[in-house]
VODO-814698 format. One record per residue (C-alpha): x, y, z; residue in one letter. Coordinates in steps of 0.1 Angstrom, whole numbers, plus 5000, padded with zeros to 4 digits. Layout:
<nodes>
+------+------+------+------+
|    X |    Y |    Z | resn |
+------+------+------+------+
|    X |    Y |    Z |    A |
...
+------+------+------+------+
</nodes>
This chain:
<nodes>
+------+------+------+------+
|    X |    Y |    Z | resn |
+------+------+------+------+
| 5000 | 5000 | 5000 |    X |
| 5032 | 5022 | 5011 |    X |
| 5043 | 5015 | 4977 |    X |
| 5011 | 5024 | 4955 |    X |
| 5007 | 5055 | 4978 |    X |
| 5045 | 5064 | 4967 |    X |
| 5034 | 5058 | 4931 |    X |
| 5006 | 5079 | 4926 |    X |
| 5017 | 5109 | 4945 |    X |
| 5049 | 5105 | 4921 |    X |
| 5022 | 5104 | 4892 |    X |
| 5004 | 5131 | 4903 |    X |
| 5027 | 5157 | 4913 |    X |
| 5043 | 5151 | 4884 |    X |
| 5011 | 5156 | 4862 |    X |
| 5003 | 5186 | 4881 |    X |
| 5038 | 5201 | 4874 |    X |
| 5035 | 5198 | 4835 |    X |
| 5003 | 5208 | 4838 |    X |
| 5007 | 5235 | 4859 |    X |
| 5041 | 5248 | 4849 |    X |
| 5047 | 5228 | 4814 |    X |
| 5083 | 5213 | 4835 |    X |
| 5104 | 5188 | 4821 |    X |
| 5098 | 5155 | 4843 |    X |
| 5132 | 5143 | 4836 |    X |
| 5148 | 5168 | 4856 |    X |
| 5122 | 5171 | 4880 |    X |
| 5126 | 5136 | 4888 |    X |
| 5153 | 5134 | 4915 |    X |
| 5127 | 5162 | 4931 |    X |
| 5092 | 5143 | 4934 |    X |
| 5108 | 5112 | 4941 |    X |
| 5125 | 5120 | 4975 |    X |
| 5100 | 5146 | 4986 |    X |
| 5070 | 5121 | 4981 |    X |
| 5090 | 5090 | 5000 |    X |
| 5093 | 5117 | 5028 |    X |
| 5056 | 5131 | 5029 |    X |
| 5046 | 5090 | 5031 |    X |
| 5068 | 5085 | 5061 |    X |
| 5059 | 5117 | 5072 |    X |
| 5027 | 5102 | 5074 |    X |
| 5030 | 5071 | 5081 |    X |
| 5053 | 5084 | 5116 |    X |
| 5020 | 5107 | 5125 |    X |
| 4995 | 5087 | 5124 |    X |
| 5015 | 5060 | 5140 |    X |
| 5017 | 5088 | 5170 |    X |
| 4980 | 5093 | 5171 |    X |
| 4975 | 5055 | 5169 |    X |
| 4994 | 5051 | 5199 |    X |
| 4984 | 5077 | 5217 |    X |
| 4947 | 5062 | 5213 |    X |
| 4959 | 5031 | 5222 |    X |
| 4975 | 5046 | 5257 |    X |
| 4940 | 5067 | 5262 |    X |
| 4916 | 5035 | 5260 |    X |
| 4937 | 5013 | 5276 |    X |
| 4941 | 5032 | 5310 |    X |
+------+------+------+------+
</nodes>
């Protein structure tokens, strides 16, 4: 799922770029890539803080 979610925000920040901007993906590449992987884990480490923070509140 990490993976697909990786995929299409690579996909769509990329479409909204040329769309947006008419940018070369080629370049742009070593860009999206990184920054996406990081907004997933960004993600990923938040809700996994909220999760457990949940789990601490119901389980007192």
């Amino acid at each position: 799922m990490l993976i697909m979610l990786t995929g299409s925000m690579v996909v769509l920040d990329g479409a909204w770029l040329k769309y947006r901007h008419s940018a070369d993906l080629a370049g742009l590449s070593k860009i999206i890539v990184p920054k996406s992987i990081f907004f997933v884990i960004l993600t990923v480490v938040l809700f996994f803080g909220i999760y457990l923070r949940m789990v601490a509140d119901f389980s007192a």
